[in-house]
C-alpha positions in Angstrom: 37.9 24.4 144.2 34.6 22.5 145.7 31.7 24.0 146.9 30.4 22.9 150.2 27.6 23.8 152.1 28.5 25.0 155.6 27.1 26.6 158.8 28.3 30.2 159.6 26.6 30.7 162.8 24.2 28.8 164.8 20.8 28.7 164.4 18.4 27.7 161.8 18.8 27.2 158.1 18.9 31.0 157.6 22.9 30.4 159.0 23.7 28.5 155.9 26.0 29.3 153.2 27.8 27.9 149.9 31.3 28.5 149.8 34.4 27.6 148.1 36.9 25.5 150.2 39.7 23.5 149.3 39.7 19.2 149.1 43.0 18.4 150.8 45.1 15.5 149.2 44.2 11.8 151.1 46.5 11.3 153.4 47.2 7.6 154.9 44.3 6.2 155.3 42.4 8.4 153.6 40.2 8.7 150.4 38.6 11.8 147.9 35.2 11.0 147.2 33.1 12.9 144.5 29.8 13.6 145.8 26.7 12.6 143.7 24.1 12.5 146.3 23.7 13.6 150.3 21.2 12.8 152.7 19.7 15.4 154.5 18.5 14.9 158.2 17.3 16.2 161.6 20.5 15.5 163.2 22.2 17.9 160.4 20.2 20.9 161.8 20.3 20.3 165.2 24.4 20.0 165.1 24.2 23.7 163.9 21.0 24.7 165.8 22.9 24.8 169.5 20.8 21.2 170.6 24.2 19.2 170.7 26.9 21.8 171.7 27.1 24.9 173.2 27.3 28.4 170.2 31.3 28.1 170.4 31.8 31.1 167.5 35.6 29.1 167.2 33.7 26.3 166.2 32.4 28.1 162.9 32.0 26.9 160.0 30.9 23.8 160.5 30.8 21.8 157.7 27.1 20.2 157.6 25.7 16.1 156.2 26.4 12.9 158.1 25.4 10.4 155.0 26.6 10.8 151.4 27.3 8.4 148.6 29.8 9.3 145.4 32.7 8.2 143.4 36.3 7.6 145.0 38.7 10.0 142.8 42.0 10.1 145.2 43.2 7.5 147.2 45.6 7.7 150.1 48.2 4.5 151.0 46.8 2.4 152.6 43.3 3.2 152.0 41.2 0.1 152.5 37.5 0.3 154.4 35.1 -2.2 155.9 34.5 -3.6 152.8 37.9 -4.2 151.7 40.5 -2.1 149.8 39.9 0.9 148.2 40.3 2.4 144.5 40.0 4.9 142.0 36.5 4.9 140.5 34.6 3.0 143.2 31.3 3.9 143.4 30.7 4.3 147.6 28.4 5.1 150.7 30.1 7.3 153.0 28.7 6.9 156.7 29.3 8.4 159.4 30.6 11.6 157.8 31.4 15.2 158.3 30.7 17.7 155.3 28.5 15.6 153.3 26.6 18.8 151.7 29.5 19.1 149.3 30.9 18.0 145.9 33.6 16.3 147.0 35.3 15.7 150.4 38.0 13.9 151.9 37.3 10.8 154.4 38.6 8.4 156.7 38.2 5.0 154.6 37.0 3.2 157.5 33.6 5.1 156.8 33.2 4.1 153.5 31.8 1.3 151.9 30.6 -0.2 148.4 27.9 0.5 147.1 25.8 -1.9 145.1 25.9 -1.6 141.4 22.6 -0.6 140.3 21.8 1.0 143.8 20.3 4.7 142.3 22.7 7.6 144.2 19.6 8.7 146.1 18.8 5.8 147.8 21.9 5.0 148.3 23.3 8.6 149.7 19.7 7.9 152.1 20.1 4.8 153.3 22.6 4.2 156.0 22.1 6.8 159.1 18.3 5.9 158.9 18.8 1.9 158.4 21.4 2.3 160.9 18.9 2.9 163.3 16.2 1.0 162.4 18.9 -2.2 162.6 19.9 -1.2 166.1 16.1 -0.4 167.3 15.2 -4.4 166.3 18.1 -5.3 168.1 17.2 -3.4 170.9 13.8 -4.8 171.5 15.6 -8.7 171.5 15.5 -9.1 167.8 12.6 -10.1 165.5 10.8 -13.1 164.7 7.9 -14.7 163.0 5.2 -14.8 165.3 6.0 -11.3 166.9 3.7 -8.4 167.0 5.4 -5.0 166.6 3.9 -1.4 166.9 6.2 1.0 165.0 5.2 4.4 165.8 5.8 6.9 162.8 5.9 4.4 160.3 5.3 7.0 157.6 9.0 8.5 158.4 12.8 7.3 156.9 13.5 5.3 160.2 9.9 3.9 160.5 9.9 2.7 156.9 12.8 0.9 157.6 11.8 -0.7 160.6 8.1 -1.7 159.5 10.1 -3.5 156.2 13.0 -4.7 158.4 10.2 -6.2 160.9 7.8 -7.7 157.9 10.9 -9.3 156.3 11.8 -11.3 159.6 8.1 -12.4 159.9 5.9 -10.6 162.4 2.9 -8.6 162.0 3.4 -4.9 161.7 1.3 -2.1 163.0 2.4 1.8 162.2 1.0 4.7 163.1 0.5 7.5 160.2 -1.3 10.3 159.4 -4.0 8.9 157.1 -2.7 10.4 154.1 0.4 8.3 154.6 -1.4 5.4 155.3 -1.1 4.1 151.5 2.5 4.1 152.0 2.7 2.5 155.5 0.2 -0.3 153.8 2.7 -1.0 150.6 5.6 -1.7 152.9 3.2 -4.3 154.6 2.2 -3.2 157.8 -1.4 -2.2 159.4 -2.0 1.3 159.4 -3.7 3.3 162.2 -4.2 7.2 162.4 -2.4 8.3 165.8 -4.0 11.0 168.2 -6.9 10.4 170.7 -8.3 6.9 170.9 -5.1 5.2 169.6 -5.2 2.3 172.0 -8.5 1.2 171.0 -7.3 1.3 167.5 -4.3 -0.3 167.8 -6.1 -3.6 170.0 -8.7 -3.3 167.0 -6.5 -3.9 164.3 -4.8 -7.2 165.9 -6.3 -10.2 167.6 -3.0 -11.2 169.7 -1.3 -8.9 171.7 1.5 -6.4 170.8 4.9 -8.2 171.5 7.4 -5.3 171.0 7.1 -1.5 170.0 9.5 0.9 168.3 9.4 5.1 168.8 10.4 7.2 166.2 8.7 10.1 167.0 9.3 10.9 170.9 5.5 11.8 171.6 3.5 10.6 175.6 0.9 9.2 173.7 3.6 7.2 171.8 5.0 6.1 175.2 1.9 5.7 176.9 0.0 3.8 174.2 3.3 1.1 173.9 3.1 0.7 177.3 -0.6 -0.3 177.5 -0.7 -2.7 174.2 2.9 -4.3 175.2 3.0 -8.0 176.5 6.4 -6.6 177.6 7.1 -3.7 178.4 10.9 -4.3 178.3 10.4 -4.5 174.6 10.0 -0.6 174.2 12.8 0.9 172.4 12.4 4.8 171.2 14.8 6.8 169.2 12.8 10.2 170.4 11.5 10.2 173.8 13.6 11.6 176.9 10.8 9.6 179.1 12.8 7.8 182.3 12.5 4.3 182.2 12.3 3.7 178.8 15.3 2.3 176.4 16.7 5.0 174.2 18.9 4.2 171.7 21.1 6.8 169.8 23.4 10.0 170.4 21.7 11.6 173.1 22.3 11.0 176.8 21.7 8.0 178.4 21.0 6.5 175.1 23.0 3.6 173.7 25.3 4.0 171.1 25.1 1.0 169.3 27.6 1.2 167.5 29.1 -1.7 166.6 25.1 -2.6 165.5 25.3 0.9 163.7 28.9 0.0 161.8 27.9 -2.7 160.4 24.0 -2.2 159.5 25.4 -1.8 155.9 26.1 -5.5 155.6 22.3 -5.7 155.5 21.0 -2.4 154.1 22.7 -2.2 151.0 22.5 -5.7 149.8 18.2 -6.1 150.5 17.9 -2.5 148.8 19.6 -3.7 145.9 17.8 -6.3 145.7 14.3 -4.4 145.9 13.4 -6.3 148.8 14.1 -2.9 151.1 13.1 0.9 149.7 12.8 4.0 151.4 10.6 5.9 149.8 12.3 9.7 148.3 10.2 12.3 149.2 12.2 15.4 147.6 15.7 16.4 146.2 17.5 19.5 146.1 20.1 20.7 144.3 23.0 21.5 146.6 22.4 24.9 146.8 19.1 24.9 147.8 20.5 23.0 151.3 18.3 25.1 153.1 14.8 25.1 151.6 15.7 21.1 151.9 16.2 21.0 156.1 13.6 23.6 156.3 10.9 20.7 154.8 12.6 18.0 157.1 12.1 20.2 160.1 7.8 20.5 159.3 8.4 16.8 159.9 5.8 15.6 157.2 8.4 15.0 154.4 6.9 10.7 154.6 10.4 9.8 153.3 14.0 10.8 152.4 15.2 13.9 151.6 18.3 14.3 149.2 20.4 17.1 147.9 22.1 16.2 144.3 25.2 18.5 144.1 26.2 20.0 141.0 28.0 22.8 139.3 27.4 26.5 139.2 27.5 29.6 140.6 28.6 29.7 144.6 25.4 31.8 146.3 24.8 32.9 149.8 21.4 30.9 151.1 
């Protein structure tokens, strides 16, 4: 049997719960992947919370994690993914998926691809739904390029690590906005850091002698919005991931947000590759072991976690939490 972590009603955390469940055979298609490490993530609370659907009790339980990264220990005909076919032993990185907080679940192969060899579990299990949208938020604002100016807003968080290295890589200055005891962090990935809240246009036209050229939004605030806005060259080059603000470019899930997702599908090509290479890292704030799922979306929901959160499943005894 496999223990999985899965939603009994909707809510917060407190809904969560470790039970057994069964890990049907790979069908066509199809792959087993043994779980060594899961991502944890806003969007895994909010699923269960009510935000996205409306409390359908026939709905329940639904199985919770979007990003996970394993071993492949069952393989259905004709299992080949993005990266090509697919076989016992490969070490993977399963995005987009469904039940991640487990120790081992079934997949479509299409959402599974290699990972690196010497790519730690962690970073690996961590990397893809954030890079994912840090990829399609530099695409969104027209790409990239030595010589541009970009204000990252949240640049302390998963997505805004990403995006200050993704931006630093392809040449342009980097500002991010932090809380100052982040702003170490933000400053080793190679970007400027300034303290958000009141005055934050002045400190952002302080720290640069150009103008700001394009501006990324990871955390949804009017002062994020309103600060882009004012610094901006051009203000077609505002892309947020967070803000529901008319008139502004959101990119993601949520309505009237674009997708991306052929940018999103094939992020990986780029993600996995750099961090292997040490030229991309998201910093790990905390793991978990699996059956502590809740305790770990209860830090991601204070919103100060200043990195990735990961859960580490492993054997013992099944517990309510």
């Amino acid at each position: 049997m496999n223990i999985a972590i899965v939603a009994t009603g909707f809510g917060g955390p407190e809904v969560l719960a470790a039970v057994e469940v069964g890990v049907p055979a790979p069908g066509p298609g199809e792959v087993t992947v043994e779980v060594r490490a899961a991502g944890v993530n806003p969007v895994d609370y909010k699923l269960f919370s009510g935000a996205f659907r409306a409390a359908d009790p026939k709905a329940l339980p639904l199985p919770v994690g979007r990003e996970f990264a394993g071993v492949v220990t069952a393989v259905g005909p004709g299992a080949r993914g993005p990266g090509g076919p697919l076989a016992l032993g490969d070490e993977v990185v399963v995005y987009p998926a469904t039940g991640g907080y487990a120790e081992a679940v079934t997949v479509p192969a299409g959402t599974v691809v290699p990972k690196p060899p010497g790519l730690p579990w962690a970073e690996a299990a961590g990397l893809l739904l954030a890079g994912a949208t840090a990829v399609h938020a530099i695409a969104a604002v027209g790409g990239l390029r030595e010589g541009d100016t970009v204000l990252v807003h949240g640049a302390s968080g998963s997505v805004g690590q990403l995006v200050v290295q993704l931006a630093v890589r392809a040449g342009a200055t980097v500002v991010g906005t932090a809380a100052e005891r982040n702003h170490a962090l933000v400053r080793g990935l190679g970007a400027i850091p300034v303290v958000y809240g009141p005055g934050l246009e002045d400190r952002v036209r302080a720290a640069l002698s150009g103008p700001v050229t394009a501006a990324v939004d990871t955390v949804g605030t009017d002062e994020a919005i309103d600060v882009s806005l004012a610094v901006l060259s051009d203000p077609d080059r505002l892309v947020t991931i967070a803000s529901r603000r008319e008139g502004v470019r959101r990119i993601g899930g949520g309505p009237g947000s674009d997708p991306g997702t052929e940018i999103r599908a094939n992020a990986w090509r780029t993600l996995l590759p750099a961090a292997a290479a040490g030229e991309l890292r998201l910093a790990l704030a905390r793991t978990y072991p699996l059956g502590e799922a809740a305790d770990a979306l209860r830090f991601v929901k204070e919103g100060h976690a200043a990195g990735k959160v990961v859960l580490l499943p492993s054997t013992g005894p099944v517990d309510t939490i």
